[in-house]
C-alpha positions, 0 to 999 in steps of 0.5 A, spaced: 500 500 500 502 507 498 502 513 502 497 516 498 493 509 499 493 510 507 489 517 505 485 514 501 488 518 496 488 516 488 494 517 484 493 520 477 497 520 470 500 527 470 500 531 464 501 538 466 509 537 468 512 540 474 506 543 476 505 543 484 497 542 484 500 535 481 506 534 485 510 537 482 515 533 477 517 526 479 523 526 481 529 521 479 532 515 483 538 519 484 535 525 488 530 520 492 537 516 494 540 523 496 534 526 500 533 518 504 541 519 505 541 526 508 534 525 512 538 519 516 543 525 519 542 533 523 547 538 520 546 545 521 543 549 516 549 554 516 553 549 515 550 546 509 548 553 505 556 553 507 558 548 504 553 548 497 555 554 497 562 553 495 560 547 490 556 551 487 563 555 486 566 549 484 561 548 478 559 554 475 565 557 476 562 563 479 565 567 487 559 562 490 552 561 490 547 561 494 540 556 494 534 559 495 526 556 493 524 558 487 519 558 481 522 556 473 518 560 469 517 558 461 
């Protein structure tokens, strides 16, 4: 039984992509992996805005980087 099924909630077919009234986006495996792995730990927040600020760096090559919530408008 699923999650959704203890609420007696359906799943539907999502057509409309990653829009929040559906859901938003299903997400890969990989970040479903990442995120179960980082919810097994308590870091501070500080510490890991730190540390993907300076990956963020790395990556982009920009001075840093910031992440924030956001909307990707198309």
């Amino acid at each position: 039984m699923s999650v959704y099924e203890d609420f007696g909630v359906r799943t539907i077919i999502n057509v409309a992509g990653a829009s929040t009234r559906v859901s938003g986006a299903l997400m890969p495996q990989a970040v479903v992996d990442a995120m179960s792995d980082a919810a097994k730990e308590s870091v501070s927040m500080t510490d890991l805005q730190a540390g993907a600020s300076r990956y963020i760096a790395e990556v982009t090559g920009a001075e840093a980087g910031y992440v924030t919530a956001g909307r990707l408008r198309r």
